[in-house]
TORDRENMI-789354 format. One record per residue (C-alpha): x, y, z. Coordinates in steps of 0.5 Angstrom, whole numbers, plus 500, padded with zeros to 3 digits. Layout:
<nodes>
XYZ...
</nodes>
This chain:
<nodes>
511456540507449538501454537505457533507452528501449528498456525503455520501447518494450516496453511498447507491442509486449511480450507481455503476460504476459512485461511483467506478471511483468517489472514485476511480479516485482520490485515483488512480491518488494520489497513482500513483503519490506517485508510480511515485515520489518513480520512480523519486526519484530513477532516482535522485539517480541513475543518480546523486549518482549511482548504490551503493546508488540505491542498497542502497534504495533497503536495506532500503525498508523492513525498510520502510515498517516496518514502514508503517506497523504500520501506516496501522494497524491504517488507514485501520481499522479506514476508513474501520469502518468510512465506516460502521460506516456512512453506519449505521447513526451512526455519533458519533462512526465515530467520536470516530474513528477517535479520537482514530486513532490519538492516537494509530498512534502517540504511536505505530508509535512514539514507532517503529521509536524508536527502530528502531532508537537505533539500526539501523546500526545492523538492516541495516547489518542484512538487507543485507547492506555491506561496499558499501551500508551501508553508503547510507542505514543509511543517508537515514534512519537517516532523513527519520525516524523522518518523518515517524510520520507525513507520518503514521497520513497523510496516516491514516486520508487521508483515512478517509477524503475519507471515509467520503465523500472527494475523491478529497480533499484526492487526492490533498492532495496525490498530494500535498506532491508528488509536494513538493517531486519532487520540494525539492529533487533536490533542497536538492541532487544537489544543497545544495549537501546533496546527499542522505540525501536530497533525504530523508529530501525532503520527510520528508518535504513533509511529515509535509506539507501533515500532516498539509494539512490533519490535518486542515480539520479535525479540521475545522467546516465544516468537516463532520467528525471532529477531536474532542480532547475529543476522543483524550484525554479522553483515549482510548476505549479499545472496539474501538482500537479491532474493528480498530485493528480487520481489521487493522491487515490484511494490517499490516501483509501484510506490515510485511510479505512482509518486512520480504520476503524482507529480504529473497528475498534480503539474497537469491539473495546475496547467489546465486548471487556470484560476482554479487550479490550486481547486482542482489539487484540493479535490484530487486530495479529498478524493485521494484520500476516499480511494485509498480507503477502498485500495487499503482494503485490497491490500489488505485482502491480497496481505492475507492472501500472501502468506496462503499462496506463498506457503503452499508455493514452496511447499509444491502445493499448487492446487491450493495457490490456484484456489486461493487465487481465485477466490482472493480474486472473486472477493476482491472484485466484489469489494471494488464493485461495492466502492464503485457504486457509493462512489458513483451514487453517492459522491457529494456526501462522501467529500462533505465530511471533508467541509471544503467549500462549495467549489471544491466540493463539486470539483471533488465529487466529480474527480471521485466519479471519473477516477473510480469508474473502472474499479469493479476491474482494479480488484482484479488488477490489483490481485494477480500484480500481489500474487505473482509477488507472493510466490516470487515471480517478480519480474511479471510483477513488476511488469504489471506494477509499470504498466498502468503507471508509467507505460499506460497513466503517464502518457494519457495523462499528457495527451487526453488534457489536450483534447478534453481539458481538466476532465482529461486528467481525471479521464486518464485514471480510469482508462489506465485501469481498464487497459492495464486490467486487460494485460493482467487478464492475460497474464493470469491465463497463461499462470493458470495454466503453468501452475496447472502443468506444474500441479501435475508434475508434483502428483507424478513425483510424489
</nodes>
């Protein structure tokens, strides 16, 4: 347990650098992975079922996020509080968090996978699923769904675990369930022939194994932060659920808006794309699926920045949270940029490895072109939005989490196809980027500057 602590007390006197990459480099190589097996999952697909269940997948994704949603309105929260919980000595309420975590993921998730359930063929022909699609669509939720349980308290108390002081231990747990993916979903595709349902119940498994990996640590003696089922049943804190919910909202309405812009995304390239439209869905899928890998690997890095900024936040160390933002700033700039030129450079080869045909081969490559051309900004976008969920400022960060999604993407993605077709839709992507990055810019100005005020206000009382 000292080891423990002592994990934690680095936080507020290590060099900044070395902690970033210490929190970092594991959540960065758990979330790539998880980014990668979503890639192999969908060569599987491609190669073994074709493009019809790849077009499919892309239905299914705004679902899926849905449903994440949920999970994410309970796991950021409660890491983020972890983190300043810890940052100010205060052990008990860290615990009482997590506590509470566990029984608001299991009512809000178990509720949302219900409903979804009782009306899932409506919501997938909503989704934009046609005769060609639909079955693919529906298999795969229809194993998938009861899954999503377990993936929501795995991913919730995997980021506790890493905000209590265990970046290694919630990589393998990452690791783990990406082996069991990979290991499972050919075994279920090909050889037992389940087809896309076994693409699903591969994860699904993954998921239950991830969950009882995660599940037992913190019910061990020896966790730092213990699962402790007095703060489970003894009923929830309605003060507790507002301060989880207070910075849990901002990656929950990022998740919902950006299925609901999948939605639209998917409706615009169905309108617009004529005869190929059901094309233009299977290439917004594959390059989906690539840039999600660049994304995780931010995720990643501002994971490991959380538990830093977060920390020191509550401990009144406000130099170290500006230099940790700055530096998580500038790597992840530097990452972005390196995902915008292979992009650029090398799209053809990157969609191959999919095996669609030669029409939705072209239709990816140039969606993939079009959607990362503003990326070397969104690693700064993507940054100041998780930082400013990290030290509990939660209305800004929701602020920035809508202004590409909904005040910005969501009209361009009405009014460009008009003018410019197709390309339109691809086009609305990168010029959300660019003006949203604009917004974040300024408000990492005037947070600069506070934290600079507030740094010198904590000399003076100390």
């Amino acid at each position: 347990m000292m080891g423990s602590a002592i994990n934690i007390e680095e936080l507020g006197r290590g060099k900044i650098s070395k902690l970033l990459w210490k929190y970092a480099l594991p959540a960065i190589i758990g979330t790539t992975l998880n980014s990668l097996y979503n890639i192999i999952d969908g060569i599987f697909v491609g190669q073994w079922i074709g493009d019809d269940a790849l077009s499919g997948l892309g239905i299914v994704l705004p679902i899926m996020n849905l449903t994440a949603a949920v999970g994410m309105l309970v796991g950021a929260g409660s890491s983020s509080r972890v983190s300043i919980a810890l940052g100010a000595d205060d052990k008990a309420t860290a615990e009482k968090i997590a506590g509470t975590s566990f029984l608001m993921t299991f009512i809000l998730s178990g509720g949302v996978i219900g409903l979804i359930y009782l009306f899932l063929k409506p919501i997938l022909i909503f989704a934009g699923a046609n005769e060609d699609t639909l079955p693919y669509a529906y298999n795969f939720l229809l194993v998938f769904l009861p899954g999503n349980l377990f993936l929501s308290l795995c991913f919730n108390f995997n980021n506790i675990m890493r905000a209590s002081g265990y970046p290694i231990k919630a990589m393998l747990t990452m690791i783990l369930t990406v082996v069991v993916n990979i290991v499972l979903a050919p075994v279920f595709m090909k050889w037992f022939g389940w087809g896309i349902k076994g693409a699903a119940a591969a994860t699904f498994a993954a998921m239950f194994i991830g969950f009882v990996f995660v599940m037992q640590h913190f019910i061990s003696p020896r966790s730092y932060i213990r699962l402790r089922w007095k703060n489970v049943f003894k009923g929830i804190e309605m003060k507790t659920v507002k301060s989880i919910v207070s910075i849990g909202m901002s990656p929950f309405l990022i998740q919902v808006t950006a299925s609901v812009v999948v939605f639209f995304i998917i409706a615009q390239l169905n309108a617009y794309g004529g005869e190929n439209g059901k094309t233009a869905i299977g290439a917004y899928t594959i390059a989906n699926r690539l840039i999600m890998l660049l994304a995780m690997i931010i995720i990643g890095l501002t994971q490991g920045m959380q538990p830093i900024v977060g920390y020191n936040y509550g401990a009144k160390n406000f130099l170290r949270v500006r230099q940790a933002l700055n530096y998580t700033i500038k790597v992840g700039v530097i990452i972005m940029t390196v995902g915008f030129a292979f992009s650029q450079l090398f799209p053809d080869a990157l969609v191959a490895i999919f095996g669609p045909d030669k029409l939705l081969a072209e239709e990816s490559a140039t969606a993939l072109k079009y959607i990362t051309f503003m990326f070397p900004l969104v690693g700064f976008q993507i940054v100041i939005t998780n930082f400013f969920q990290s030290i509990g400022l939660a209305s800004k960060a929701i602020f920035l989490s809508l202004t590409r999604q909904v005040i910005i993407l969501t009209p361009l993605l009405f009014f460009l196809p008009r003018f410019f077709g197709i390309t339109g839709v691809w086009l609305s992507m990168p010029s959300a980027d660019f003006i949203s990055t604009l917004i974040a810019i300024v408000f990492y100005i005037v947070q600069a500057k506070k934290l600079k005020v507030m740094e010198g206000k904590a000399k003076i009382s100390a």
